[in-house]
BAKEVO-723437 format. One record per residue (C-alpha): residue number from 0; x, y, z. Coordinates in Angstrom, 2 decimals, decimal comma. Each point is the difference from the previous one (the first is absolute). Layout:
BEGIN
<r seq="NUM" px="X" py="Y" pz="Z"/>
...
//
This chain:
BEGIN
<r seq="0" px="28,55" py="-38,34" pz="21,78"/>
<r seq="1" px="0,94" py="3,37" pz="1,30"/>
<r seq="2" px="1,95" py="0,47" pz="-3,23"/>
<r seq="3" px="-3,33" py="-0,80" pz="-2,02"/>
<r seq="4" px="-2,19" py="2,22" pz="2,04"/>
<r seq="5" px="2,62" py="3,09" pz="-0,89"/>
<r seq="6" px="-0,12" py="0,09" pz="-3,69"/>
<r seq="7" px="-3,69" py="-1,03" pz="0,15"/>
<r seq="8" px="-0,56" py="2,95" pz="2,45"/>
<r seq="9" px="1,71" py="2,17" pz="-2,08"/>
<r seq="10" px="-2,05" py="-0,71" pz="-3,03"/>
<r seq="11" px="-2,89" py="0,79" pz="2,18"/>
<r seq="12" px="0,85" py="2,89" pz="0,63"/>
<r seq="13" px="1,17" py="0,71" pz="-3,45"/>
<r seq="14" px="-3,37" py="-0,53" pz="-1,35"/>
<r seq="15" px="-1,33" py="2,44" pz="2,37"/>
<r seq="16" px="2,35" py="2,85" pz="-1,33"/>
<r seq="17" px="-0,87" py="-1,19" pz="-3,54"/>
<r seq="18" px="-3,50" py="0,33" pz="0,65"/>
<r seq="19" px="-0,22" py="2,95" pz="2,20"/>
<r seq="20" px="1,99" py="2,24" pz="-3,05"/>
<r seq="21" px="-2,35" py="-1,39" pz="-2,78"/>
<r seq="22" px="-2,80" py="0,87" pz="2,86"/>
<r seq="23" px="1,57" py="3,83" pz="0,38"/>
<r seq="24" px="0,89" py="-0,07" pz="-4,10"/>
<r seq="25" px="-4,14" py="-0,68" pz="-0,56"/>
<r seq="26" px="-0,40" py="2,57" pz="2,43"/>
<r seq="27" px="2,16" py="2,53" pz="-1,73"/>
<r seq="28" px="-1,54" py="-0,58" pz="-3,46"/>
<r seq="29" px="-3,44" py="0,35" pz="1,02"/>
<r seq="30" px="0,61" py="3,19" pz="1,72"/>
<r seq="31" px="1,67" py="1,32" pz="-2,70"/>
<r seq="32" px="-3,05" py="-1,43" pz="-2,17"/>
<r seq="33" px="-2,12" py="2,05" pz="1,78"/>
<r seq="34" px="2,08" py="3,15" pz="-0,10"/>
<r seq="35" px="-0,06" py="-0,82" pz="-4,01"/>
<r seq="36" px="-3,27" py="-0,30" pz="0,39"/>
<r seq="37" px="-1,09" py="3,52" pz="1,83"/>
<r seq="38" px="2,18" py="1,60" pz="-2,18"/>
<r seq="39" px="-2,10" py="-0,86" pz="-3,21"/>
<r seq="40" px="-3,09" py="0,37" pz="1,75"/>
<r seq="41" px="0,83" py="3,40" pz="0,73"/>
<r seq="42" px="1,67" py="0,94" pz="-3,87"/>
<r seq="43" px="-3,29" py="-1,72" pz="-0,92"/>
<r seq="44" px="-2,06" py="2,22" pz="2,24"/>
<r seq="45" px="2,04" py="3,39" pz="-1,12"/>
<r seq="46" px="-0,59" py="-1,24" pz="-4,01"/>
<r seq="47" px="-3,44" py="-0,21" pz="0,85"/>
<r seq="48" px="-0,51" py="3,62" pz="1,31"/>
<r seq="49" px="2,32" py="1,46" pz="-2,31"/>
<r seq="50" px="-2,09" py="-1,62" pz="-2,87"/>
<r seq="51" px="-3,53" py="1,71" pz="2,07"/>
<r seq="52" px="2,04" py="3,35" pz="0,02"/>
<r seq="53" px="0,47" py="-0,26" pz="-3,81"/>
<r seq="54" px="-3,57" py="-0,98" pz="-0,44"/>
<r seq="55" px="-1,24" py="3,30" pz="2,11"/>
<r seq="56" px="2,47" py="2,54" pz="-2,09"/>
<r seq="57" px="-1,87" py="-1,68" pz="-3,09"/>
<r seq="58" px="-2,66" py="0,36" pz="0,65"/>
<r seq="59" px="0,45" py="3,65" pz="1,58"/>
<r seq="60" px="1,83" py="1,23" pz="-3,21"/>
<r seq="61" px="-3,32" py="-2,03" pz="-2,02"/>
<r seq="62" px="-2,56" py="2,34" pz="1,78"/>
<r seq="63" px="2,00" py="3,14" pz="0,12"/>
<r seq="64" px="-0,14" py="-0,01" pz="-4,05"/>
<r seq="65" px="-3,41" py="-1,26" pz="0,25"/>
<r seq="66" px="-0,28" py="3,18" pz="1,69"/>
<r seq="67" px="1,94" py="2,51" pz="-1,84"/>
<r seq="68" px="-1,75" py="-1,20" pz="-3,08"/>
<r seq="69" px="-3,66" py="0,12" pz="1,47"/>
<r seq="70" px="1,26" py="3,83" pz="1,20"/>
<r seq="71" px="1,21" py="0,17" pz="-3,81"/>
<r seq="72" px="-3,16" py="-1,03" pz="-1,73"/>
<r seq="73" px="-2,10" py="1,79" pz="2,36"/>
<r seq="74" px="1,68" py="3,09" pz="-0,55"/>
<r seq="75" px="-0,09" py="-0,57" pz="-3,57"/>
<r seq="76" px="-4,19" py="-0,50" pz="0,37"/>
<r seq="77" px="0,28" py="3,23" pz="1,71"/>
<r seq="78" px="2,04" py="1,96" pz="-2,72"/>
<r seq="79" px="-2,66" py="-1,31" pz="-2,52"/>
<r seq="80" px="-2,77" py="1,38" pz="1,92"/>
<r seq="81" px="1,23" py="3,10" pz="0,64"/>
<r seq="82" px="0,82" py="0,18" pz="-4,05"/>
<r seq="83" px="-3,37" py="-1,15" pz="-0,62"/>
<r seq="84" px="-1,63" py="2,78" pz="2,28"/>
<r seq="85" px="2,43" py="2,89" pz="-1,21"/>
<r seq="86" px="-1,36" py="-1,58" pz="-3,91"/>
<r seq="87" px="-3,21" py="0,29" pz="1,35"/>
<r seq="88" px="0,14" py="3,62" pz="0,75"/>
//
């Protein structure tokens, strides 16, 4: 009997190894899941404002020539009116 309750006892505690290093494996992998995980979130979150920071300097460069050519015609209008006046004369 005390030969059975060795190898049985042993199995036991065989088991328990067995299923405390799939326990710590699990472990492991979900960690490193959620390391995976933060790591996109924040490549995600840098896309995102690099994308906004593009969109700005778009539309900055999009009203600075709205700009220069509102200075352009209006200068233009101006030149015309003066030519008109000195016609005029």
């Amino acid at each position: 009997m005390v030969a059975e309750a060795a190898p049985i006892q042993e199995r036991v505690e065989r088991a328990k190894e067995l299923l405390e290093k799939k326990r710590l494996e699990k472990m492991r992998e979900e960690e490193e899941e959620q390391r995976r995980k933060e790591i996109e979130r924040r490549k995600i979150g840098k896309d995102v404002q690099e994308m906004k920071r593009q969109q700005q300097d778009k539309e900055m460069k999009l009203l600075l020539e709205q700009r220069r050519k509102e200075k352009e015609e209006d200068a233009l209008l101006r030149q015309r009116v003066l030519d008109q006046i000195a016609q005029d004369r």
